[in-house]
N, CA, C and O of each residue as an XYZ file, in Angstrom:
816
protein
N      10.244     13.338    -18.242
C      10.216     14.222    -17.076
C      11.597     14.252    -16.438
O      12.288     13.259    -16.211
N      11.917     15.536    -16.174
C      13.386     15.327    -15.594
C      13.423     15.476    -14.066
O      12.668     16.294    -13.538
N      14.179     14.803    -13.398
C      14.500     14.475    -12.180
C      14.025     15.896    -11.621
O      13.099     15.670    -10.841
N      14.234     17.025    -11.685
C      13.869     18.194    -11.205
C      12.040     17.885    -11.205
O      11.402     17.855    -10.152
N      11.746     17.789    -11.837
C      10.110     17.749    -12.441
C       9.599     16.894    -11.363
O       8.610     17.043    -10.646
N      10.726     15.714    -11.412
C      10.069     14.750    -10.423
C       9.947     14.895     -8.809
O       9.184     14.550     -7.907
N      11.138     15.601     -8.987
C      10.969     16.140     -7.263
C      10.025     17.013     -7.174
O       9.402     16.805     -6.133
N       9.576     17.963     -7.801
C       9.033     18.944     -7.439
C       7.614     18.116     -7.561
O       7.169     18.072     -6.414
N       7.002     17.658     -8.170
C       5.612     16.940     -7.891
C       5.690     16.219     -7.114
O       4.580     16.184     -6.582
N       6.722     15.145     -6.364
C       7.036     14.329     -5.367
C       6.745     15.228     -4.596
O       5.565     15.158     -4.252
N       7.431     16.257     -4.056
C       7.259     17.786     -3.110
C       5.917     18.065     -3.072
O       5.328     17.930     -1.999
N       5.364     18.406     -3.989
C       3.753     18.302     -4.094
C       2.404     17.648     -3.650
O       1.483     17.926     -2.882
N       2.758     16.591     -4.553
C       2.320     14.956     -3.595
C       2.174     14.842     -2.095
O       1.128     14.545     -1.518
N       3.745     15.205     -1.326
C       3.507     15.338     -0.233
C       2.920     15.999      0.488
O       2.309     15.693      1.512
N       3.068     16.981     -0.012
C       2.738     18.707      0.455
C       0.801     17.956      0.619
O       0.298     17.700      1.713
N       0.229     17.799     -0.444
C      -1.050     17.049     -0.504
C      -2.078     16.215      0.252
O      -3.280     16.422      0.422
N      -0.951     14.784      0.840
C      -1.030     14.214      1.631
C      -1.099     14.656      3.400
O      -1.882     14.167      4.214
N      -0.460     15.296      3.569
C      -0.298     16.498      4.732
C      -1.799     17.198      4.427
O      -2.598     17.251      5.361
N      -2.011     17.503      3.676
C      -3.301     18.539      3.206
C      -4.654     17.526      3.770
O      -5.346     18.113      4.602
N      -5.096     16.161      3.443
C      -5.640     15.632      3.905
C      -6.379     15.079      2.004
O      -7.555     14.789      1.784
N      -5.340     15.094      1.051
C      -6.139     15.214      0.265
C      -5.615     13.722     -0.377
O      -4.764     13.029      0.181
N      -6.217     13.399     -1.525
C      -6.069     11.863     -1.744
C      -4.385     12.233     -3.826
O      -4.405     13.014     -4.777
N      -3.488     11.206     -3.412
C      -3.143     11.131     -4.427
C      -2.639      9.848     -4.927
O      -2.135      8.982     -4.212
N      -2.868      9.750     -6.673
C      -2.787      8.627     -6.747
C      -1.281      8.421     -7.562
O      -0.851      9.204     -8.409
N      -0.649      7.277     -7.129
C       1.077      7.283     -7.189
C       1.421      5.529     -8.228
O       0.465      4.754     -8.268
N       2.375      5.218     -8.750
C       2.310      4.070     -9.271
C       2.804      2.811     -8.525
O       2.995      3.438     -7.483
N       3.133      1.677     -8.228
C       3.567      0.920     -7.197
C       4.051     -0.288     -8.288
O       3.999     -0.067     -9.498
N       4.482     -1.466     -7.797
C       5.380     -2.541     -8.411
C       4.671     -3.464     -9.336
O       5.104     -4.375    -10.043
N       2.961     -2.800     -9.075
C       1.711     -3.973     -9.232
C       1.204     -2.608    -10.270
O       1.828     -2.143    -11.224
N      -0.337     -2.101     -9.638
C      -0.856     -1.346     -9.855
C      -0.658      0.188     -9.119
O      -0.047      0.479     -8.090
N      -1.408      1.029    -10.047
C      -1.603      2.296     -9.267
C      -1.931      2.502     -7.575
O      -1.407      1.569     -6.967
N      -2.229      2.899     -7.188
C      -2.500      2.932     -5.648
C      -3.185      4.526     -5.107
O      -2.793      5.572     -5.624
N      -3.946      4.510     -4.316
C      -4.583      5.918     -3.980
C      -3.949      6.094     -2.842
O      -4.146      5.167     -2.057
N      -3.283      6.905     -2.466
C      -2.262      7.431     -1.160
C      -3.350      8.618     -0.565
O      -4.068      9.441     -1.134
N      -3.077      8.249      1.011
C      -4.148      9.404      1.989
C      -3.484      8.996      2.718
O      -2.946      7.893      2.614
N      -3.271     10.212      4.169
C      -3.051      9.844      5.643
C      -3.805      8.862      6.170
O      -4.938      9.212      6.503
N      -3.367      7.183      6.430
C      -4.238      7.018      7.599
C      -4.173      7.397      8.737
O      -4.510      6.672      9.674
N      -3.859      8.251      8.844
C      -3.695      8.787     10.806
C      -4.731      9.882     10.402
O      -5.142     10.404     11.439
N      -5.322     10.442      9.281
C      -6.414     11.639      9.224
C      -7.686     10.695      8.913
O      -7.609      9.912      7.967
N      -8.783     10.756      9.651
C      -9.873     10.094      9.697
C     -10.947     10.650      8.394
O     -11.794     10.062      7.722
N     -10.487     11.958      8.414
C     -11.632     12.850      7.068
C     -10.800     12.361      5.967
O     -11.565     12.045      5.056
N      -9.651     12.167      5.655
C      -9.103     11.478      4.404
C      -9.211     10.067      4.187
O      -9.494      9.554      3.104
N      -8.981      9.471      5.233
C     -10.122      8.029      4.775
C     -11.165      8.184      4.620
O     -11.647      7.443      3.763
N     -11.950      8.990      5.171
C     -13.659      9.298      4.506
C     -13.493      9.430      3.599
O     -14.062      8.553      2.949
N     -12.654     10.504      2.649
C     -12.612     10.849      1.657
C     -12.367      9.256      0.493
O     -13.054      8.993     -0.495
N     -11.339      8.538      0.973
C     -10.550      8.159     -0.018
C     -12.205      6.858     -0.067
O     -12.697      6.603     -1.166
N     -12.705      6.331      1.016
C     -13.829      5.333      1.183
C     -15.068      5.793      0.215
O     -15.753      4.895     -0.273
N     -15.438      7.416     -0.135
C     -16.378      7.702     -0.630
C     -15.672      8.081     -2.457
O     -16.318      8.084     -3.505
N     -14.703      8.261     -2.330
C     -14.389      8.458     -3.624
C     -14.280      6.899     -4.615
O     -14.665      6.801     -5.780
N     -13.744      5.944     -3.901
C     -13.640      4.599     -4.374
C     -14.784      3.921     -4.988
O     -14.886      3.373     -6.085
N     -15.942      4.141     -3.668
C     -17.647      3.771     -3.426
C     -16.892      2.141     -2.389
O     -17.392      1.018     -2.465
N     -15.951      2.413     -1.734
C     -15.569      1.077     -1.138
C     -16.612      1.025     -0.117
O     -17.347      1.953      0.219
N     -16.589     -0.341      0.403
C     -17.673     -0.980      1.843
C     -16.249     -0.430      2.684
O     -15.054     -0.628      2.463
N     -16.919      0.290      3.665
C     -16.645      0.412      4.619
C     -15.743     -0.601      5.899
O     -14.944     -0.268      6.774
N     -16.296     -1.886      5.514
C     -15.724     -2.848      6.031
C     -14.594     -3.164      5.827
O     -13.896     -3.564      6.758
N     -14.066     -3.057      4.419
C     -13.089     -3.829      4.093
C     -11.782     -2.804      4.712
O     -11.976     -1.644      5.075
N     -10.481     -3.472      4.743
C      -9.630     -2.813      5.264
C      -8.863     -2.459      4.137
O      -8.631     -3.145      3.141
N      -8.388     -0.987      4.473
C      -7.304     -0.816      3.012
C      -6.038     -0.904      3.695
O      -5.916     -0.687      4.901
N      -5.171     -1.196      2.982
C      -3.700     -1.972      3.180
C      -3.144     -0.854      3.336
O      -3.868      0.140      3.395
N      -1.267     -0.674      3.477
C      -0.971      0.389      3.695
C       0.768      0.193      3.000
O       1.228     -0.937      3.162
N       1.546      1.056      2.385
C       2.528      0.545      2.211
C       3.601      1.694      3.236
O       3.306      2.881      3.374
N       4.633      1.163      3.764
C       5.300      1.605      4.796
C       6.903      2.379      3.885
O       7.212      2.159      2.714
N       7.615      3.215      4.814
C       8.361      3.744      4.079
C       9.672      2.281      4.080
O      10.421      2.011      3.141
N       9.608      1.667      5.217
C      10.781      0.817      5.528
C      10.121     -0.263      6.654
O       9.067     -0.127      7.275
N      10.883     -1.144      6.700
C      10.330     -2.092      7.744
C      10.024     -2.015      9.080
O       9.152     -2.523      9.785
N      11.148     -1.095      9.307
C      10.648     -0.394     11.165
C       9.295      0.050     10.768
O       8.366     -0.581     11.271
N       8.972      1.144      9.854
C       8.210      1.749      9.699
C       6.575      1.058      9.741
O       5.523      1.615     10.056
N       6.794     -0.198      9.349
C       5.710     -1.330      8.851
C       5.083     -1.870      9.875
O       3.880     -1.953     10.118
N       6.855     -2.556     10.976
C       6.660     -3.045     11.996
C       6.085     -2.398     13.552
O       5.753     -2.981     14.583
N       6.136     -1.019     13.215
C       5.469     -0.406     14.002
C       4.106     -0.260     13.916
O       3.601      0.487     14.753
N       3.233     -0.899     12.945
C       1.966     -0.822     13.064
C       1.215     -2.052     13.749
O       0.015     -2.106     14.019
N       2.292     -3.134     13.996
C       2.188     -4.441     14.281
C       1.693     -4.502     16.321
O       1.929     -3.387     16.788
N       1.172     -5.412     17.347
C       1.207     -5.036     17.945
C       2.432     -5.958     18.179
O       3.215     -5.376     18.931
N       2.917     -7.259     17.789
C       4.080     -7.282     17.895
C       4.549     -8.358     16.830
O       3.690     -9.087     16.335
N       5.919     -8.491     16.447
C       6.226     -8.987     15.448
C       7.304    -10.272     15.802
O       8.372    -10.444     16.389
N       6.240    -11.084     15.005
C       6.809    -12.560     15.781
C       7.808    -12.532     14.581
O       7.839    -11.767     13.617
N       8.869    -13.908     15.015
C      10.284    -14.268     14.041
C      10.132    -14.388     12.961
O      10.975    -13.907     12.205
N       8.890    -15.143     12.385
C       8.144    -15.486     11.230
C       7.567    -14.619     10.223
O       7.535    -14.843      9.013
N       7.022    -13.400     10.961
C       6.905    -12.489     10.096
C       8.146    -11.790      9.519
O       8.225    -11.483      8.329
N       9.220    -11.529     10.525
C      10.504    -11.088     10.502
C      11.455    -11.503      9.226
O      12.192    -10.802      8.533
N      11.145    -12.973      9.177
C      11.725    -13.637      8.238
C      10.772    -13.596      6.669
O      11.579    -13.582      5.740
N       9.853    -13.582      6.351
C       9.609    -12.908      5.276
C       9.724    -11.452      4.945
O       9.885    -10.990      3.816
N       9.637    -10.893      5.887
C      10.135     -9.260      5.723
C      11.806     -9.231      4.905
O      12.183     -8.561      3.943
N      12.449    -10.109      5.633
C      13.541     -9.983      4.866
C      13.922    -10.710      3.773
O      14.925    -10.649      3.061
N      12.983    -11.386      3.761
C      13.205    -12.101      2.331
C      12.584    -11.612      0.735
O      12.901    -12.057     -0.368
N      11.393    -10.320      1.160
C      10.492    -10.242      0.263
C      10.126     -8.574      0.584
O       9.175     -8.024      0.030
N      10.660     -8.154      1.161
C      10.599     -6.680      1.481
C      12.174     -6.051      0.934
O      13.230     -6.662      1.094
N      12.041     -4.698      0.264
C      10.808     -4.504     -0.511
C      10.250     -5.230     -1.673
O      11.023     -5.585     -2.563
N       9.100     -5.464     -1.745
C       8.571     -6.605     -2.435
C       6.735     -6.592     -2.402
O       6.111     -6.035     -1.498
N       6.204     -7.172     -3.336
C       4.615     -7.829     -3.683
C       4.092     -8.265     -2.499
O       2.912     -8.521     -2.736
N       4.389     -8.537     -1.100
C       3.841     -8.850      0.040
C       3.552     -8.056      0.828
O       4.296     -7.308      1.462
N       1.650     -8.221      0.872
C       1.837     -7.545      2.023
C       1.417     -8.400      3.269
O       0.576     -9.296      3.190
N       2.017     -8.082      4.337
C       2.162     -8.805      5.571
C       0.869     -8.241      6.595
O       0.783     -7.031      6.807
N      -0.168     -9.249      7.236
C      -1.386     -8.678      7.790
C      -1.278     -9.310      9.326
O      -1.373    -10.531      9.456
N      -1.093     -8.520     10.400
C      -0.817     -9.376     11.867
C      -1.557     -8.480     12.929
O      -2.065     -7.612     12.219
N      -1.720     -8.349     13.545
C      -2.742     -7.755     14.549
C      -2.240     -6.337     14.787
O      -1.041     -6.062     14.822
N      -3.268     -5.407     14.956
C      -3.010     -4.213     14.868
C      -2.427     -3.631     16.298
O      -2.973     -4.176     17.258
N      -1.503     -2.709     16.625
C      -1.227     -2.078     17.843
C      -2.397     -0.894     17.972
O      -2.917     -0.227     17.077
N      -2.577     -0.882     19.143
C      -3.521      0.108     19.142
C      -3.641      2.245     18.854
O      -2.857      3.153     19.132
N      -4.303      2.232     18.538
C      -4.739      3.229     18.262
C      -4.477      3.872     16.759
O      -4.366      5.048     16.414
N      -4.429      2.795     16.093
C      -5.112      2.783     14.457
C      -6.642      3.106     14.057
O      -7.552      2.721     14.791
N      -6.897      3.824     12.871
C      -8.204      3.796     12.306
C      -8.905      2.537     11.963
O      -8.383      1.650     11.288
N     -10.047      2.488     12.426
C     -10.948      1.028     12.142
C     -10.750      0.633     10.508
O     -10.462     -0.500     10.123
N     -10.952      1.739      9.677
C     -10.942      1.416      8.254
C      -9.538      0.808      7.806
O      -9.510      0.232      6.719
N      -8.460      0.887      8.503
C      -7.269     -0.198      8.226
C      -7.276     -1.571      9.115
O      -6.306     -2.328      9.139
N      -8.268     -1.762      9.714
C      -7.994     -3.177     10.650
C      -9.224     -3.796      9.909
O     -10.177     -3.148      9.477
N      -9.010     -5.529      9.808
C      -9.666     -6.248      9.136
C      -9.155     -7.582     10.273
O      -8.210     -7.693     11.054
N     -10.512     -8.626      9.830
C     -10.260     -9.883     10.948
C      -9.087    -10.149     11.012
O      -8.802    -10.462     12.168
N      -8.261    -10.183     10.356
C      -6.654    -10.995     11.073
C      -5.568     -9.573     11.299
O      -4.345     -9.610     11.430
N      -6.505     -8.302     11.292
C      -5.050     -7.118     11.693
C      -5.407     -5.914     10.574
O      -6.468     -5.472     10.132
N      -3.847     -5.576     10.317
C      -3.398     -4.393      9.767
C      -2.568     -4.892      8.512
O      -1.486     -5.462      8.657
N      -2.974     -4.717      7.628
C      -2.155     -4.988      6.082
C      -1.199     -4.151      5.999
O      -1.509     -3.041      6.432
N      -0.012     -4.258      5.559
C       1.321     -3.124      5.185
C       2.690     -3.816      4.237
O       3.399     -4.767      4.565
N       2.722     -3.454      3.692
C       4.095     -3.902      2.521
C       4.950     -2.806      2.460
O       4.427     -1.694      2.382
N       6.419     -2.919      2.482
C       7.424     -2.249      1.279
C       7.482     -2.559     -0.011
O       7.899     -3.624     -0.465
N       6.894     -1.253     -0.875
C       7.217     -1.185     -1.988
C       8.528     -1.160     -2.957
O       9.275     -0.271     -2.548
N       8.971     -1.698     -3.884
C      10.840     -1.763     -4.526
C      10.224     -0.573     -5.424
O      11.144     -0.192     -6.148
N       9.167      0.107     -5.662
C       9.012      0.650     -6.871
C       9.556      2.218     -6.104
O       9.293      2.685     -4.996
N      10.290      2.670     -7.076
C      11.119      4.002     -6.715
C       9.981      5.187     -6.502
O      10.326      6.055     -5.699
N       8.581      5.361     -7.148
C       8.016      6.218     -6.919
C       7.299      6.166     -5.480
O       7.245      6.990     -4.568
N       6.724      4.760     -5.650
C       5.850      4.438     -4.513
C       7.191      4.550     -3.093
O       6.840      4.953     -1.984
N       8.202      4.266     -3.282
C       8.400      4.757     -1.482
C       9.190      5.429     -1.432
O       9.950      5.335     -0.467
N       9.456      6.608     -2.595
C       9.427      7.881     -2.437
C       8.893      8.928     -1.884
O       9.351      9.954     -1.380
N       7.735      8.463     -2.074
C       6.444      9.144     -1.420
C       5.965      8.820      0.069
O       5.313      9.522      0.843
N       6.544      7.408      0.241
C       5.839      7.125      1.683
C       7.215      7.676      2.488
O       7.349      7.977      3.674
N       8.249      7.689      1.304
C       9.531      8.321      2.882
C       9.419      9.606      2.126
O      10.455     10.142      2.519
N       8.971     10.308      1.459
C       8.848     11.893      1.828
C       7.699     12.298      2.833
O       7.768     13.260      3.598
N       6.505     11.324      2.713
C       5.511     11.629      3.923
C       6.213     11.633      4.845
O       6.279     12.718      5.423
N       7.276     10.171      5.577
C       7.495      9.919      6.260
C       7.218      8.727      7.427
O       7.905      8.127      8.253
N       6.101      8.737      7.091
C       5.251      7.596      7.469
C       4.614      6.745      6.558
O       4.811      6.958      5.362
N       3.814      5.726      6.931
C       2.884      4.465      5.941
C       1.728      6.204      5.429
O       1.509      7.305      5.933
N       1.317      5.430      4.158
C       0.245      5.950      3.198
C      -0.592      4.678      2.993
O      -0.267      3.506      3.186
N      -1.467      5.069      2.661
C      -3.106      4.255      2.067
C      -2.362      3.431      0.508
O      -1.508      4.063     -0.115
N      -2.812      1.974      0.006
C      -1.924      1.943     -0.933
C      -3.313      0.703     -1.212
O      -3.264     -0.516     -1.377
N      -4.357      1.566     -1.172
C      -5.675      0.564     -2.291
C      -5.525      0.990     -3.650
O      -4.866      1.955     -4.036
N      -6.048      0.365     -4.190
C      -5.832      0.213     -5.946
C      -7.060      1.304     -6.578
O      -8.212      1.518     -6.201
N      -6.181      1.914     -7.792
C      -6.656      3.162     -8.268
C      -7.719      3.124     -8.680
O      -7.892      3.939     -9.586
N      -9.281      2.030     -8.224
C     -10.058      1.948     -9.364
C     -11.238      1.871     -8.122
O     -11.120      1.735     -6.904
N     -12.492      2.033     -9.057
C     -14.408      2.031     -8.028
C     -13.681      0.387     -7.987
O     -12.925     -0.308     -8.666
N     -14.601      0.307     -6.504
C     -14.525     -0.653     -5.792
C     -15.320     -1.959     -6.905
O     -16.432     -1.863     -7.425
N     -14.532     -2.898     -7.007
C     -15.190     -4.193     -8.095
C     -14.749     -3.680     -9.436
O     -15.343     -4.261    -10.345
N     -14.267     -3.169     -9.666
C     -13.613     -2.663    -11.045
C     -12.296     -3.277    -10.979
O     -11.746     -3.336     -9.879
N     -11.675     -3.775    -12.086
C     -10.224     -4.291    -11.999
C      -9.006     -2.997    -11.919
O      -9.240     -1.797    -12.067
N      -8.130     -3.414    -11.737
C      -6.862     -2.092    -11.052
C      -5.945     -2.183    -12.262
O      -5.504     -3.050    -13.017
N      -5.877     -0.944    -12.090
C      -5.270     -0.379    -13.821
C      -3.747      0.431    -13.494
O      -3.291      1.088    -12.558
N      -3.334      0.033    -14.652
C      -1.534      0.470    -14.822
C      -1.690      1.799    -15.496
O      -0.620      2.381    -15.321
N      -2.509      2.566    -16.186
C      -3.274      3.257    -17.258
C      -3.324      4.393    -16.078
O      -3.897      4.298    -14.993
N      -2.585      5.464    -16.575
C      -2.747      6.776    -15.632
C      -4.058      7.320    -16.164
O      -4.937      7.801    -15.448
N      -4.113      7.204    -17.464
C      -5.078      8.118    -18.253
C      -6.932      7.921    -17.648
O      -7.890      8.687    -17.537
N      -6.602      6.020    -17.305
C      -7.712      5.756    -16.656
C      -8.360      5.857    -15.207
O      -9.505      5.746    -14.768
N      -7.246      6.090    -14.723
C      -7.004      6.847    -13.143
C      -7.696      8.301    -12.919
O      -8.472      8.795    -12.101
N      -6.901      8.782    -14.249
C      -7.599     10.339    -14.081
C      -9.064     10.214    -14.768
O      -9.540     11.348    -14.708
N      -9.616      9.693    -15.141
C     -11.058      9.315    -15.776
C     -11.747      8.916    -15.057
O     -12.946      9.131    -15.240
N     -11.389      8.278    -14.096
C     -12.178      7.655    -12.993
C     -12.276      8.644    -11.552
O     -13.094      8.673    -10.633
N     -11.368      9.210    -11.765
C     -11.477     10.203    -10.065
C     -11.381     11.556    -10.481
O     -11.975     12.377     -9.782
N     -10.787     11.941    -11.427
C     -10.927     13.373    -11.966
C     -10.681     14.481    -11.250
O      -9.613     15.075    -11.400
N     -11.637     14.920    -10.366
C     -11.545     16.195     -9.247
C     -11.151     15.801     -8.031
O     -10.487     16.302     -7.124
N     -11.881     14.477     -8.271
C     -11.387     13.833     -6.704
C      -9.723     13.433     -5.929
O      -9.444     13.132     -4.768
N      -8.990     13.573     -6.976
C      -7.101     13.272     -7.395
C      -6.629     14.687     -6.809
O      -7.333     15.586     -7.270
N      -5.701     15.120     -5.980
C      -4.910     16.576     -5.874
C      -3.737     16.200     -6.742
O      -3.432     17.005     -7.621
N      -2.968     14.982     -6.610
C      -1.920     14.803     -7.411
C      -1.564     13.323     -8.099
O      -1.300     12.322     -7.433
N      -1.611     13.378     -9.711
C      -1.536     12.314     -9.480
C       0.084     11.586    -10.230
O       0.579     12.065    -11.250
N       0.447     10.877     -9.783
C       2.138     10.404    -10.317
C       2.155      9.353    -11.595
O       1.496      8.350    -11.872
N       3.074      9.969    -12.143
C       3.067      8.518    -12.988
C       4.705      7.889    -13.393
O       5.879      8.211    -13.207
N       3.968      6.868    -14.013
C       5.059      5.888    -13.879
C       6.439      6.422    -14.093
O       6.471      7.010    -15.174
N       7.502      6.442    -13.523
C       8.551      6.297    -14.269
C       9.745      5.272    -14.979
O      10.825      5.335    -15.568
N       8.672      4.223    -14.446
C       9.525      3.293    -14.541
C       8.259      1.893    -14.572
O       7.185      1.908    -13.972
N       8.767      0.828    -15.407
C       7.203      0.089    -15.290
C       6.887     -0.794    -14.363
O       7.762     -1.173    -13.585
N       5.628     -1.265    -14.280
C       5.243     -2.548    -13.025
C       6.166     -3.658    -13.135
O       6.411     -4.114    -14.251
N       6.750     -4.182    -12.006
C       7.148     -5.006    -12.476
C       6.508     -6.453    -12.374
O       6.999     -7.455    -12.893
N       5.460     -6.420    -11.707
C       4.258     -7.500    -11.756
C       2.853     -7.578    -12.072
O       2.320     -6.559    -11.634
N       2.110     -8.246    -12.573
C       1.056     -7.891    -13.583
C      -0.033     -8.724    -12.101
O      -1.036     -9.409    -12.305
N       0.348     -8.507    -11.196
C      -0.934     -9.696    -10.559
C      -0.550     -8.376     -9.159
O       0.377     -7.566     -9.132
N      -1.175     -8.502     -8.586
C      -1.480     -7.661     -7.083
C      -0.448     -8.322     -6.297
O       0.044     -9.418     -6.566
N      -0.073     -7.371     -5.030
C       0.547     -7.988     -4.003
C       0.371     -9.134     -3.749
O      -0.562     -9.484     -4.472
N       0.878    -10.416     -2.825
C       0.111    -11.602     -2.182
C      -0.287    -10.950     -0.686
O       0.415    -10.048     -0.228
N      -0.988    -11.254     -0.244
C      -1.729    -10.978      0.989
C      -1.412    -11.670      2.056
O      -1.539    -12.761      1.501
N      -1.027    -12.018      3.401
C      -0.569    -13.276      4.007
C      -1.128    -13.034      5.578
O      -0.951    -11.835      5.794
N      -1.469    -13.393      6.254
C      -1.274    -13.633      7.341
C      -0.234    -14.929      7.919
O       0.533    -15.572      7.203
N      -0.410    -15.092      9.223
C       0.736    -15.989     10.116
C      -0.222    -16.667     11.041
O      -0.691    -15.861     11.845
N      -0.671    -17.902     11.191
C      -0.822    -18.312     12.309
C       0.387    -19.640     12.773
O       0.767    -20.675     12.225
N       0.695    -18.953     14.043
C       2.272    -19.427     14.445
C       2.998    -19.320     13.380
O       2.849    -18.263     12.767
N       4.054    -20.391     12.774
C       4.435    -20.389     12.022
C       4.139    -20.832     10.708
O       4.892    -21.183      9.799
N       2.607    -20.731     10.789
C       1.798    -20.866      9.210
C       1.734    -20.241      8.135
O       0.870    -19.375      8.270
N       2.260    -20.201      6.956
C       1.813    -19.132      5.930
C       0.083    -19.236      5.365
O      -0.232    -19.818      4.327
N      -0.958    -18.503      6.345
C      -2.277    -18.100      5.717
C      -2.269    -16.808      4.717
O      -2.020    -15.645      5.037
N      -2.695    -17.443      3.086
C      -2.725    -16.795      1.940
C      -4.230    -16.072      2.256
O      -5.228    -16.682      2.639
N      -4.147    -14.821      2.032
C      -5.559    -13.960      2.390
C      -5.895    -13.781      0.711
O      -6.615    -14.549      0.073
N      -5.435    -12.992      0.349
C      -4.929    -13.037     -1.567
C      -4.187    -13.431     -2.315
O      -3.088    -12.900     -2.153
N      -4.218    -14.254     -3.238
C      -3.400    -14.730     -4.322
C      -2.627    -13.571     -5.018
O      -3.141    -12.458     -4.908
N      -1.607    -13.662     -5.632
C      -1.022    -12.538     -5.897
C       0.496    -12.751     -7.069
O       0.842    -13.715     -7.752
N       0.895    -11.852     -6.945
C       2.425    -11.996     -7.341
C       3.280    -13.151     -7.182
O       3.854    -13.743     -8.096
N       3.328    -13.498     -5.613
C       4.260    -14.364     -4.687
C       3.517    -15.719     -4.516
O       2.334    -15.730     -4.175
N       4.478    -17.291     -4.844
C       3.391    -17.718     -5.054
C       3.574    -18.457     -3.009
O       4.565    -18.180     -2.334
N       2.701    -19.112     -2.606
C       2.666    -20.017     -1.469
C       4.201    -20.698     -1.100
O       4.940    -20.582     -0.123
N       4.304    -21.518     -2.473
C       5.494    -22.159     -2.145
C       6.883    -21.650     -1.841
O       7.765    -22.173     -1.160
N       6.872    -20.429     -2.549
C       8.011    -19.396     -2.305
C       8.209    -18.803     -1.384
O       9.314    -18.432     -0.988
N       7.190    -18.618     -0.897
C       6.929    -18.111      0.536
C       7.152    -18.880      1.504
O       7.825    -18.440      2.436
N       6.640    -20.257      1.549
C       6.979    -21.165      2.459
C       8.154    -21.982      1.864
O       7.971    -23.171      2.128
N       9.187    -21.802      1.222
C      10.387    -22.360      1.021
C      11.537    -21.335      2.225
O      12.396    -21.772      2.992
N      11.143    -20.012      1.998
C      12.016    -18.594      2.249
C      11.475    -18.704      4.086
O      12.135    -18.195      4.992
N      10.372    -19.352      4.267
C      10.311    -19.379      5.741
C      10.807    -20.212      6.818
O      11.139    -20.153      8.002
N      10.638    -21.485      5.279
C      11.195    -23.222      6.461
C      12.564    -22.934      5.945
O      13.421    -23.446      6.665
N      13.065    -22.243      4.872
C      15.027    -22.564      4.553
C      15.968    -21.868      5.368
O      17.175    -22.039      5.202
């Protein structure tokens, strides 16, 4: 695909997302289903297309760290300091939500959000402009697939656009998940990043 090709479906993609419609894009891990969370009928959408519980919170990946840290209601030193150690990067960072977020992104300890290093994935969140939806391309309890072919097999009509790789994962395991209490590293998901790395890059 040539760089022209790519913009113009990137252009698309966005154009999409604005639309209220769901697309699915590649990220550093797995695929990912991108929707406005600031549009409440596109999280309906993206919750009924998945078959996800309602409960669970979907994560979000941000175009840049302001961008991230603005979903935060505030951002202690600690989080600060893995942001820069691991952004963009496999972490996503979960701390209490500022208000006036959708319920379907807040979960007991907050608001999930990562920078992605993968060139497509925050391409897309800085052509939106803002954070996008960044749950994994597959029915809820199904494992998350690198496989575009299986992406489009699984959502079919339900996809307006979907991206593919240009470049490959560069980790075979999911984001790590983290919360903070004080200066605690709480692991929510195992992942990419392991504990100790995390808490070496926080106490060094």
């Amino acid at each position: 695909m040539s760089a022209a090709e790519i913009n113009r479906t990137l252009d698309e993609a966005v154009a999409a997302l604005r639309a209220g419609e769901i697309v699915a894009f590649p990220t550093e891990t797995f695929y990912g289903l991108a929707v406005d969370p600031e549009s409440p009928a596109a999280l309906e959408r993206l919750i009924a297309a998945k078959g996800r519980e309602p409960d669970k919170p979907i994560a979000l990946i941000a175009p840049d760290s302001a961008a991230a840290f603005a979903l935060f209601r505030e951002v202690p030193p600690a989080a600060r300091r893995l942001a820069e150690r691991f952004w963009p990067g496999p972490l996503t960072l979960v701390m209490p939500a500022r208000a006036g977020l959708h319920p379907a992104l807040i979960g007991e300890y907050g608001v999930g959000v990562r920078v992605s290093p993968h060139a497509v994935a925050s391409a897309l969140a800085r052509g939106f402009g803002r954070s996008i939806t960044a749950t994994s391309a597959n029915l809820a309890g199904r494992p998350a697939t690198t496989d575009a072919a299986e992406v489009r097999r699984t959502f079919n009509a339900k996809l307006k656009v979907l991206l593919e790789y240009t470049e490959p994962p560069r980790h075979t395991a999911p984001s790590t998940v983290v919360t903070l209490v004080g200066d605690t590293i709480k692991v929510l998901r195992e992942g990419a990043l392991e504990l100790a790395t995390l808490r070496a890059a926080l106490n060094g």
